[in-house]
MOPAC internal coordinates of N, CA, C and O (Angstrom, degrees):
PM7 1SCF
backbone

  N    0.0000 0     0.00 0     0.00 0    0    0    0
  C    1.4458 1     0.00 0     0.00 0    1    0    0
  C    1.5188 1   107.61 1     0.00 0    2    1    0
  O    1.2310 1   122.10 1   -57.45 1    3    2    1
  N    1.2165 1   113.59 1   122.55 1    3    2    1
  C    1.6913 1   109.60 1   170.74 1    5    3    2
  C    1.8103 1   115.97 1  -105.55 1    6    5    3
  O    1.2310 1   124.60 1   -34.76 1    7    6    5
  N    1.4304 1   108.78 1   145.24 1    7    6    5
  C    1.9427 1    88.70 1  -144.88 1    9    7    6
  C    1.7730 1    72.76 1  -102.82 1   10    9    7
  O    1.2310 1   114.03 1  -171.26 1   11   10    9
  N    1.2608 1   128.91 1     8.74 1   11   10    9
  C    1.3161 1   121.73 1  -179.69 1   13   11   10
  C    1.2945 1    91.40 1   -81.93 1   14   13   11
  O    1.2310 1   107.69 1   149.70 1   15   14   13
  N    1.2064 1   140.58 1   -30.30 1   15   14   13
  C    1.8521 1   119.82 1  -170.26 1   17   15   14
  C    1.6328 1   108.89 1  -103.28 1   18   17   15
  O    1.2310 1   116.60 1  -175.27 1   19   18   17
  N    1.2668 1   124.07 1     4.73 1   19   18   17
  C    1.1440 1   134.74 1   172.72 1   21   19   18
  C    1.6466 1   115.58 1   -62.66 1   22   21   19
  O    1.2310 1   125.42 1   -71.74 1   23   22   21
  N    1.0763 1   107.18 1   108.26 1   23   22   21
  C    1.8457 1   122.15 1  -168.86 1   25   23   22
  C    1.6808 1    82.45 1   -82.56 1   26   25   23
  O    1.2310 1   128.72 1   -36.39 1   27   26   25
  N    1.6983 1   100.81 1   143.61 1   27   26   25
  C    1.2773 1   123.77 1   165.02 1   29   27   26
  C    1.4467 1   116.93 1   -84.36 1   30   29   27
  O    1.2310 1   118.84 1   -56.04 1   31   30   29
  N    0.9200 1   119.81 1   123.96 1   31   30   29
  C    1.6815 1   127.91 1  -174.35 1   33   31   30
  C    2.0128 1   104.83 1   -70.44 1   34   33   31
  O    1.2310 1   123.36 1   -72.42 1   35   34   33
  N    1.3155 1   111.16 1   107.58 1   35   34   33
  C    1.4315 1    96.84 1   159.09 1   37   35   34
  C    1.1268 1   149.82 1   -64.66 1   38   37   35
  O    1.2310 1   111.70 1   -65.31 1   39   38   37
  N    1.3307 1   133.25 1   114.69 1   39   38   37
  C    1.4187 1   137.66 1  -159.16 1   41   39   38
  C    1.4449 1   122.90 1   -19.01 1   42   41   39
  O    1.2310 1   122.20 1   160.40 1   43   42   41
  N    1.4349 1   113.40 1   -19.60 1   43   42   41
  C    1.7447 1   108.69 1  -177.06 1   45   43   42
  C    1.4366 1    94.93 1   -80.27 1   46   45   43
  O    1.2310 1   119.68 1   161.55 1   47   46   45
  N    1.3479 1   118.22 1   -18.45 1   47   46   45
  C    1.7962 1   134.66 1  -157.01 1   49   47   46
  C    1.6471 1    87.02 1   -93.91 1   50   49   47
  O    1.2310 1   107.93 1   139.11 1   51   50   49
  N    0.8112 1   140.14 1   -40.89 1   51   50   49
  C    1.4632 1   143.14 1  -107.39 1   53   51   50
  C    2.2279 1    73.57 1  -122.20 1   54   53   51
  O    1.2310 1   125.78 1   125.44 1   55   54   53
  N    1.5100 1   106.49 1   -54.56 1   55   54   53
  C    1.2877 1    95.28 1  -155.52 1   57   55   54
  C    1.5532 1   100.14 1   -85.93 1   58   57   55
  O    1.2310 1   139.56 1   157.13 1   59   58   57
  N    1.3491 1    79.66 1   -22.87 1   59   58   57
  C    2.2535 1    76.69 1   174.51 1   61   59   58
  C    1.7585 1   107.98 1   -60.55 1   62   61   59
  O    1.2310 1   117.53 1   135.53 1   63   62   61
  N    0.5539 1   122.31 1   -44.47 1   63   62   61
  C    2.0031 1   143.34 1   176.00 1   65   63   62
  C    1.8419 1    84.21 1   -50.65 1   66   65   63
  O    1.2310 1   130.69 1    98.85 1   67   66   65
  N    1.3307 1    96.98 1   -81.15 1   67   66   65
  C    1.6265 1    89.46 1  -147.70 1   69   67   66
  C    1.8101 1   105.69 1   -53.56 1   70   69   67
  O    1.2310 1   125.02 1   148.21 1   71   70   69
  N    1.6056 1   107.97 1   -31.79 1   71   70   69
  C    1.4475 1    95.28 1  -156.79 1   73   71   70
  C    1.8601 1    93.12 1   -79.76 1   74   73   71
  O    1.2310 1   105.61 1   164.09 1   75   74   73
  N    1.4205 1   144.28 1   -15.91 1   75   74   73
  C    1.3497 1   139.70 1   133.97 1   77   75   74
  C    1.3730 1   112.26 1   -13.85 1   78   77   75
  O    1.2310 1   121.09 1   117.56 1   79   78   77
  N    1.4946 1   115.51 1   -62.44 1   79   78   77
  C    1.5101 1   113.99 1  -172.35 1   81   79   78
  C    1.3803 1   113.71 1   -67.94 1   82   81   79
  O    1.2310 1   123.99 1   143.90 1   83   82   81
  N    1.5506 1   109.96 1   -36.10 1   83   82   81
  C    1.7394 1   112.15 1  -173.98 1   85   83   82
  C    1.5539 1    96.19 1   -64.77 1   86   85   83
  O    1.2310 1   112.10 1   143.71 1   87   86   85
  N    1.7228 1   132.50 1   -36.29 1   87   86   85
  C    1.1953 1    91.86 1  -152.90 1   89   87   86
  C    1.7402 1   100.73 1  -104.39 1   90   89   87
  O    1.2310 1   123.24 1  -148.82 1   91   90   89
  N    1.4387 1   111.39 1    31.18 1   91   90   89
  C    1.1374 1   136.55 1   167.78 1   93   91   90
  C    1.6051 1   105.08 1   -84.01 1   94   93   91
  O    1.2310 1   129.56 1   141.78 1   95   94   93
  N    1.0470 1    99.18 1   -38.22 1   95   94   93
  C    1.4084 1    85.40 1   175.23 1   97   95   94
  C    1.5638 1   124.86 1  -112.36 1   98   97   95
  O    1.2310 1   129.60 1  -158.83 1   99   98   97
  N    1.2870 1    99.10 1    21.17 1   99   98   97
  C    1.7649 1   112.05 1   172.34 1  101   99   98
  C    1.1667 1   124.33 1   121.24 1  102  101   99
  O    1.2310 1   120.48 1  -172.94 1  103  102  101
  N    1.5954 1   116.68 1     7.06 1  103  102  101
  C    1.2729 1   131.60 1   170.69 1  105  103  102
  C    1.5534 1   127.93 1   -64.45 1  106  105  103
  O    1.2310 1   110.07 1   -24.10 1  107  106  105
  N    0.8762 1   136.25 1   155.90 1  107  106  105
  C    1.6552 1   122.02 1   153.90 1  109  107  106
  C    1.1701 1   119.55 1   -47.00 1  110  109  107
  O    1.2310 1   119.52 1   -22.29 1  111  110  109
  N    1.4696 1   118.53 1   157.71 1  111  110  109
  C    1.4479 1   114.08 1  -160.49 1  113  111  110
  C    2.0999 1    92.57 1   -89.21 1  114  113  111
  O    1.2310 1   126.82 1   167.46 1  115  114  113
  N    1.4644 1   104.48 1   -12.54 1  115  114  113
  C    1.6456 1   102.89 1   171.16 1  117  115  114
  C    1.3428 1   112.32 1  -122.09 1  118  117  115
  O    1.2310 1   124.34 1  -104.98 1  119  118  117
  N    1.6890 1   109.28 1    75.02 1  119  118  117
  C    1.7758 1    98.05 1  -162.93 1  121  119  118
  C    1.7300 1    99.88 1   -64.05 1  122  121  119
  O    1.2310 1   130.91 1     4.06 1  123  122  121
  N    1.4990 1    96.55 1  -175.94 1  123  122  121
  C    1.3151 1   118.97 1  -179.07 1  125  123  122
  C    1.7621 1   118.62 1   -77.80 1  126  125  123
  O    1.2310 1   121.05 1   -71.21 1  127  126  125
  N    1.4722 1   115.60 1   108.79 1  127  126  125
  C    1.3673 1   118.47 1   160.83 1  129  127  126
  C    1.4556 1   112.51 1    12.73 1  130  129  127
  O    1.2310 1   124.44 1    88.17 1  131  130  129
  N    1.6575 1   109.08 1   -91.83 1  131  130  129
  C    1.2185 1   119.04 1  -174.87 1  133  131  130
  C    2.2168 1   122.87 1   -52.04 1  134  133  131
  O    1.2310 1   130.13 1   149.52 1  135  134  133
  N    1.2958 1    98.06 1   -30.48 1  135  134  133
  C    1.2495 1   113.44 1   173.84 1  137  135  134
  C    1.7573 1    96.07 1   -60.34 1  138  137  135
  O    1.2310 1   114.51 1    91.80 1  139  138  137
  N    1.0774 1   128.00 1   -88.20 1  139  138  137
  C    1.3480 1   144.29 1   146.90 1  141  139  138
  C    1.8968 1   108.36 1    10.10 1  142  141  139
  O    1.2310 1   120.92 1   120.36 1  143  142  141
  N    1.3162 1   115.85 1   -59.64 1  143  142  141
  C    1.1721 1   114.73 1   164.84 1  145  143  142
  C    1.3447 1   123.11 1   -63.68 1  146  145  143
  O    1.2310 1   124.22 1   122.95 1  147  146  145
  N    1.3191 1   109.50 1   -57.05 1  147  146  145
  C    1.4176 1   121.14 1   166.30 1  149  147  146
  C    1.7047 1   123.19 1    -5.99 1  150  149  147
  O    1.2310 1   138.96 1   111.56 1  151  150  149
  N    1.8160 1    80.84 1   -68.44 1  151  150  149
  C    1.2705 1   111.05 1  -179.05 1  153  151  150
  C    1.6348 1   112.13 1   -66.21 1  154  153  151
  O    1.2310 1   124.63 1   136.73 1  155  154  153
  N    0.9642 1   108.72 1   -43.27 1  155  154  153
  C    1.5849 1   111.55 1  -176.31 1  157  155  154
  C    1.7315 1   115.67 1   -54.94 1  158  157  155
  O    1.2310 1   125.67 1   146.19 1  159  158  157
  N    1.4257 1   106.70 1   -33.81 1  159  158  157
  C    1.1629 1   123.64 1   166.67 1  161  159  158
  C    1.7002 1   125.89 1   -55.61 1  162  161  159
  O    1.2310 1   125.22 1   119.18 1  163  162  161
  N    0.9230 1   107.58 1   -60.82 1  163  162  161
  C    1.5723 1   152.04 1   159.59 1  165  163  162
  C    1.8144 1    88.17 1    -7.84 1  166  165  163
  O    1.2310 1   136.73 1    95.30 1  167  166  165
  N    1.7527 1    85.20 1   -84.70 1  167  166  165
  C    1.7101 1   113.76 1  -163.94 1  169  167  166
  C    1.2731 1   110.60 1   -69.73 1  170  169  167
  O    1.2310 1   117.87 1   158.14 1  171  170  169
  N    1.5460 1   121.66 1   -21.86 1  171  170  169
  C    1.7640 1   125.83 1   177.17 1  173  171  170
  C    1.1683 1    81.77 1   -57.69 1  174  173  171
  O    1.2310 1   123.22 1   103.64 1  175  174  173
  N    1.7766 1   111.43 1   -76.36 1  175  174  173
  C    1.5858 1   109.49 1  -151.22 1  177  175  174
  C    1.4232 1   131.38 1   -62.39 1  178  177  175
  O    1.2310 1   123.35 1   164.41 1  179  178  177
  N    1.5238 1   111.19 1   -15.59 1  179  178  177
  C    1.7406 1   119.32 1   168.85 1  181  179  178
  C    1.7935 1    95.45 1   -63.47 1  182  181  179
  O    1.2310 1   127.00 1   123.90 1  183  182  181
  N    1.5904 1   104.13 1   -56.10 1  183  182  181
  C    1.7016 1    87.68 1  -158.06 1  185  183  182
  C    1.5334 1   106.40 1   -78.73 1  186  185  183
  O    1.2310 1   116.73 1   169.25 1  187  186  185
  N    1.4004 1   123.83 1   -10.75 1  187  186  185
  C    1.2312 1   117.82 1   176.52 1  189  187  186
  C    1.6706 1   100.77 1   -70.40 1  190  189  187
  O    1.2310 1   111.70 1   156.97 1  191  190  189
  N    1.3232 1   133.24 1   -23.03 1  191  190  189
  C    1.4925 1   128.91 1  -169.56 1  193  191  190
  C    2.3109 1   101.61 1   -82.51 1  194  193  191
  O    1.2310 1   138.29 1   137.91 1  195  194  193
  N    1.3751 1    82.15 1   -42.09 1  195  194  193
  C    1.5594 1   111.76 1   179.15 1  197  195  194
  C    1.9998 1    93.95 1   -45.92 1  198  197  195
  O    1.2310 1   117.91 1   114.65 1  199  198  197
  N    1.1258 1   121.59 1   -65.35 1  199  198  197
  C    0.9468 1   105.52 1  -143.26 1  201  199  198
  C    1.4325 1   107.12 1  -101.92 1  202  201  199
  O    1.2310 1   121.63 1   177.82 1  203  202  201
  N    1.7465 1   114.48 1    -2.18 1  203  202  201
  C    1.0522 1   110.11 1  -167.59 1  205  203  202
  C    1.9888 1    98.75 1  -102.96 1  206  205  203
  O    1.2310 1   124.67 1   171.99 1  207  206  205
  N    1.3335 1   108.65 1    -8.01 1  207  206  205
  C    1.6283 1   119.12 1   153.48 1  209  207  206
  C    1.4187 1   116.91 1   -65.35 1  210  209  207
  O    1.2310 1   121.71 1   138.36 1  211  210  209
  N    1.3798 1   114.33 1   -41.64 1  211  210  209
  C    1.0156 1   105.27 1   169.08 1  213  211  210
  C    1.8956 1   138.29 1   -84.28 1  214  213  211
  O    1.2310 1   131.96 1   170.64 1  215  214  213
  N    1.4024 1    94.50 1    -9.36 1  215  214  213
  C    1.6215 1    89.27 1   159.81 1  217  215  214
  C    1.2694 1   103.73 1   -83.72 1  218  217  215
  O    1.2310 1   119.52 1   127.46 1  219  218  217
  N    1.4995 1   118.52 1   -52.54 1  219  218  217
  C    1.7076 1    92.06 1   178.57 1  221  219  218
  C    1.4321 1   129.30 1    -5.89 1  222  221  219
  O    1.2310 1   134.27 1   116.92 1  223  222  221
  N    1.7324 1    90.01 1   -63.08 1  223  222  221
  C    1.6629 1   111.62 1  -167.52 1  225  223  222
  C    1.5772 1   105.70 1   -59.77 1  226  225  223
  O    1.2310 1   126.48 1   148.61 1  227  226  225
  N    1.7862 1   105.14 1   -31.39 1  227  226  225
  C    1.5761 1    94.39 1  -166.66 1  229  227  226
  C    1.5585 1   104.96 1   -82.65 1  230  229  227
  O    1.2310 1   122.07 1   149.51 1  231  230  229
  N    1.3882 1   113.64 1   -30.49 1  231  230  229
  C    1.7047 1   120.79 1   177.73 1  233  231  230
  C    1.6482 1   108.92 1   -53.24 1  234  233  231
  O    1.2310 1   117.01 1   152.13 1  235  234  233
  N    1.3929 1   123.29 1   -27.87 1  235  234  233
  C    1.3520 1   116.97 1  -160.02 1  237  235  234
  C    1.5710 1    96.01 1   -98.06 1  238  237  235
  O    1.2310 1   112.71 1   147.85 1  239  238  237
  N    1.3175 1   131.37 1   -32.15 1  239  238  237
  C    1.3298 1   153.07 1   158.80 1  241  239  238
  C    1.7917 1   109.68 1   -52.28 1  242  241  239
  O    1.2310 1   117.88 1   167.85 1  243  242  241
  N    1.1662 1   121.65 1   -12.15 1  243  242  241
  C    1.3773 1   122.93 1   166.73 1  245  243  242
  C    1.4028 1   109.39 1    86.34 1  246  245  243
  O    1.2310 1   122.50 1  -160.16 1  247  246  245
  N    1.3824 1   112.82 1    19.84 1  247  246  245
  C    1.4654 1    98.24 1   167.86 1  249  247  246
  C    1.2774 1   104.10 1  -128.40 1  250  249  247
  O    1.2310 1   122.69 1   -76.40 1  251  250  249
  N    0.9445 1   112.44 1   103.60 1  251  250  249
  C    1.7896 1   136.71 1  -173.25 1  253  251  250
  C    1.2702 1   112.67 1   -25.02 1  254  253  251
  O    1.2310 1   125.19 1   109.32 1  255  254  253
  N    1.6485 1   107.64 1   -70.68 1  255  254  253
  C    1.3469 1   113.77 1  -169.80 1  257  255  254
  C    1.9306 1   122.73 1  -119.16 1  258  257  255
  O    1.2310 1   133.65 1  -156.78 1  259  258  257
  N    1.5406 1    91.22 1    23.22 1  259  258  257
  C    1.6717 1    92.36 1  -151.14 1  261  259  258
  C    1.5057 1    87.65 1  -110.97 1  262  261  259
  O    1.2310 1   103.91 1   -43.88 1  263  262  261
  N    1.5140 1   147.24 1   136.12 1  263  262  261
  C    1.0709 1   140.45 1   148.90 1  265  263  262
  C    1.5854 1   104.63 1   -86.24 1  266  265  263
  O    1.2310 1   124.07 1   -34.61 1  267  266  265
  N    1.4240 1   109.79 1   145.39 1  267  266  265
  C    1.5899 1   128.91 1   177.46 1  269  267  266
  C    1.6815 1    94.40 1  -108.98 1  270  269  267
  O    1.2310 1   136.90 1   -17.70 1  271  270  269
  N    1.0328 1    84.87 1   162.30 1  271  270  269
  C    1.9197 1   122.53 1   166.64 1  273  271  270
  C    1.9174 1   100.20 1   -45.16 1  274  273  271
  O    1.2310 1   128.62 1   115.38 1  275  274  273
  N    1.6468 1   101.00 1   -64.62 1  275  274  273
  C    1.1759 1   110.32 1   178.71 1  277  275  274
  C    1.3729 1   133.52 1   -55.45 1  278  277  275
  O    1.2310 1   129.40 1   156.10 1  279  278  277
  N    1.5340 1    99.48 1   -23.90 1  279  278  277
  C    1.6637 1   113.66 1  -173.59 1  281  279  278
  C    1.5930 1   102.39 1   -82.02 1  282  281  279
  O    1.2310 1   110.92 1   146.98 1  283  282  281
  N    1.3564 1   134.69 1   -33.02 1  283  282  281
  C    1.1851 1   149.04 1  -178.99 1  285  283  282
  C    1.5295 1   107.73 1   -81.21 1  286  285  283
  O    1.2310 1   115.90 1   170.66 1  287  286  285
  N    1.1535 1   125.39 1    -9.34 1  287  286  285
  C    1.6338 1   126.54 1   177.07 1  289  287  286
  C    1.8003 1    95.67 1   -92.84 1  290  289  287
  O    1.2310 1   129.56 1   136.63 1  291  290  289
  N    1.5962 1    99.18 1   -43.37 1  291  290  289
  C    1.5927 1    86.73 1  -159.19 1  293  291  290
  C    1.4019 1    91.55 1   -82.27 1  294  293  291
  O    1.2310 1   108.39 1   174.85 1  295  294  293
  N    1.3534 1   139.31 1    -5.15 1  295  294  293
  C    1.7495 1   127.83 1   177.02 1  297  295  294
  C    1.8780 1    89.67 1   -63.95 1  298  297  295
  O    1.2310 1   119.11 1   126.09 1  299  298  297
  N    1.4027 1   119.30 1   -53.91 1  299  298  297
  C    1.1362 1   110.25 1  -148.46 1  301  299  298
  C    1.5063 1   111.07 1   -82.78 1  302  301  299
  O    1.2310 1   121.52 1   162.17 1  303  302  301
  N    1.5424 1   114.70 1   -17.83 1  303  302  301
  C    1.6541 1   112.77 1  -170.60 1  305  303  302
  C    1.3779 1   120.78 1   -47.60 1  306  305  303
  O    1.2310 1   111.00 1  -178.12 1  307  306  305
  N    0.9480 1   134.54 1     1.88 1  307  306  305
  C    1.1053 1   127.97 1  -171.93 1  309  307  306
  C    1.3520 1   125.09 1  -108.36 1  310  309  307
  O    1.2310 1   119.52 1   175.71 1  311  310  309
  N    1.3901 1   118.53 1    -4.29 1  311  310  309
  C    1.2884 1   144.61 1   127.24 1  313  311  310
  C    1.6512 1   128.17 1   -64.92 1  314  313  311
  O    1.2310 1   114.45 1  -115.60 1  315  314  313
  N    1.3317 1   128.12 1    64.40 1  315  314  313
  C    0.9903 1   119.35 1  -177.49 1  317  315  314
  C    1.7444 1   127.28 1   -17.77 1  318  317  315
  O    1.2310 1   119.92 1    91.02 1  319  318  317
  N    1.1870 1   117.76 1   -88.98 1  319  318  317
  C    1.3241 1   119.53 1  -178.33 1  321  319  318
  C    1.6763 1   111.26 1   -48.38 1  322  321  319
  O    1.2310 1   110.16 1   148.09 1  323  322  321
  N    1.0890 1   136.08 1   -31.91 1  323  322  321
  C    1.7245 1   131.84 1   166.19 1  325  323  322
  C    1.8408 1    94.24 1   -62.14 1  326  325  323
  O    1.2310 1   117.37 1   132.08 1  327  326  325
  N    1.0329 1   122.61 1   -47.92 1  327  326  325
  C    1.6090 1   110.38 1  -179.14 1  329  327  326
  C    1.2690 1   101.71 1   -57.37 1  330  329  327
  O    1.2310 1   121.22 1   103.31 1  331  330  329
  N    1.2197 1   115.28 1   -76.69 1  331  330  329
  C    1.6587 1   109.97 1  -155.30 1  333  331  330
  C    1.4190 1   100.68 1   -46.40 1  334  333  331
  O    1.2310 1   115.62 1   126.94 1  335  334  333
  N    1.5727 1   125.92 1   -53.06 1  335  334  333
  C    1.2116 1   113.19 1  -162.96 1  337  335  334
  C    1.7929 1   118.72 1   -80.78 1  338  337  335
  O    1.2310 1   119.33 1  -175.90 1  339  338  337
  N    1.0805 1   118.88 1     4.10 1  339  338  337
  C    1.4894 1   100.54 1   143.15 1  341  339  338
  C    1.2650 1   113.51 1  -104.11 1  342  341  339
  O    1.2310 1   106.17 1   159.67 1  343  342  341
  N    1.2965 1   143.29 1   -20.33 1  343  342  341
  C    1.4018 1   117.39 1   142.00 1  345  343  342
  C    1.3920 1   128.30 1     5.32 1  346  345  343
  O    1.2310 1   132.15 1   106.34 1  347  346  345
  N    2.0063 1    94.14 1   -73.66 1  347  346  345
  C    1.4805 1   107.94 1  -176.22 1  349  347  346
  C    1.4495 1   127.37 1   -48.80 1  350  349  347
  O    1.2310 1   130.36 1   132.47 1  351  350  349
  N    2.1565 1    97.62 1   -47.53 1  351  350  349
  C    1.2623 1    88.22 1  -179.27 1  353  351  350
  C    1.6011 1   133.04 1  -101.08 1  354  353  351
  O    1.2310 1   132.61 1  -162.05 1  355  354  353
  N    1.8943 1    93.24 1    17.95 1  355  354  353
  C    1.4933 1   112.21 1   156.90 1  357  355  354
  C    1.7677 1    95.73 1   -51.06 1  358  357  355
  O    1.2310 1   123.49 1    87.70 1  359  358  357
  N    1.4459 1   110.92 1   -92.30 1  359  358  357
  C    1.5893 1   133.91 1   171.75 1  361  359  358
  C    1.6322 1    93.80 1   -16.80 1  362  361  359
  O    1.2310 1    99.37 1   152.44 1  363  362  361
  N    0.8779 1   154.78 1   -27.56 1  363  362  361
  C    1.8348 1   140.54 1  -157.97 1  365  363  362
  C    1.5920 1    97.51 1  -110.01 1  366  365  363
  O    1.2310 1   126.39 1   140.53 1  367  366  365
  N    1.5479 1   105.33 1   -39.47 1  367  366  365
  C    1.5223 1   106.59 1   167.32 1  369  367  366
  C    1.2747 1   118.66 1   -61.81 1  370  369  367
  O    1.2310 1   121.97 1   136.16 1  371  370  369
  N    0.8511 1   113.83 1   -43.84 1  371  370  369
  C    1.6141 1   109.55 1  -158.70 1  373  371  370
  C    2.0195 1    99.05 1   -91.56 1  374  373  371
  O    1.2310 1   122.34 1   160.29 1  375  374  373
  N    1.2683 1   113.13 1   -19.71 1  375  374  373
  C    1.3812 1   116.09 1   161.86 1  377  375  374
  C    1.7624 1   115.83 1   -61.05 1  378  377  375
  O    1.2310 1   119.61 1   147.35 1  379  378  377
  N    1.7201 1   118.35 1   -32.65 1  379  378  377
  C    0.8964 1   104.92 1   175.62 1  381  379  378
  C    1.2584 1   116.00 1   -84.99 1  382  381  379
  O    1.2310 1   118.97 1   140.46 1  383  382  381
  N    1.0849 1   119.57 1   -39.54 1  383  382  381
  C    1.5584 1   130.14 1  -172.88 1  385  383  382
  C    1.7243 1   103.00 1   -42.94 1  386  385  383
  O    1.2310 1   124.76 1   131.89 1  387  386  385
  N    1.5676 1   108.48 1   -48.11 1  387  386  385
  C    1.4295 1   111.42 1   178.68 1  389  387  386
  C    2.0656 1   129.08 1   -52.72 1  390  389  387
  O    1.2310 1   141.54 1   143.28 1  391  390  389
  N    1.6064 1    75.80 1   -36.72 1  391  390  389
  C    1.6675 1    94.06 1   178.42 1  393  391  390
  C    1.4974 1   110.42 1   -80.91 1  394  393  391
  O    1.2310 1   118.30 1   146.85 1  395  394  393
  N    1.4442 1   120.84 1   -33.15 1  395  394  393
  C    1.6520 1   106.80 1   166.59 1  397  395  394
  C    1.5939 1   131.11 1   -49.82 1  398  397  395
  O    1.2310 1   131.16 1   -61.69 1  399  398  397
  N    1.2051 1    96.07 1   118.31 1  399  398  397
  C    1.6111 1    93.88 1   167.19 1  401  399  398
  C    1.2175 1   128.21 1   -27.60 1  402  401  399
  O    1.2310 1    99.19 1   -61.30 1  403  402  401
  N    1.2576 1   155.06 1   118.70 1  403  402  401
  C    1.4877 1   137.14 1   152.19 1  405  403  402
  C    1.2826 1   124.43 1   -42.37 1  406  405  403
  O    1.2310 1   123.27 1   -24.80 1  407  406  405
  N    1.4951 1   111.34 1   155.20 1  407  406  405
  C    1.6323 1   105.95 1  -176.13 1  409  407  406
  C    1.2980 1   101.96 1  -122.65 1  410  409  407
  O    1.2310 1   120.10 1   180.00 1  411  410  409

């Protein structure tokens, strides 16, 4: 996965996604605005913690400004189940990438 080609989802994108996940996990299938914000908050500040552990990791690793795959595993290891499971969907990525046709 390279997080340099990773397009940012715009917030109309961003809340359609999350409120999918809320009612994945037991929400109404039209949660509430403010719930919705809540949440938006929530997930800035995990991946804003997420990613700014992981430049650490990539700054001390000698690459100044570049986060890797690897630098984002070791922010999260320490949470077991957040490791393994991007692990997994490291492993699911790179399974698809293999199965695409070349162009």
């Amino acid at each position: 996965m390279h997080l340099e080609t990773v397009r940012l989802p715009t917030r109309e994108n961003f809340f359609n996604d999350l409120s999918k996940v809320m009612y994945a996990f037991g929400d109404s299938e039209t949660p509430n605005q403010d719930s919705l914000e809540l949440m938006e908050c929530y997930v800035e500040e995990f991946l804003r913690n997420v990613i700014m552990q992981a430049n650490s990791h990539s700054f001390r690793s000698g690459f100044s400004n570049k986060i890797r795959v690897n630098h984002v595993l070791k922010a999260v290891e320490d949470d077991p189940k957040q490791f393994l499971r991007a692990s997994k969907l490291i492993q699911i990525d790179n399974l698809v990438r293999k199965a695409r046709p070349e162009n």
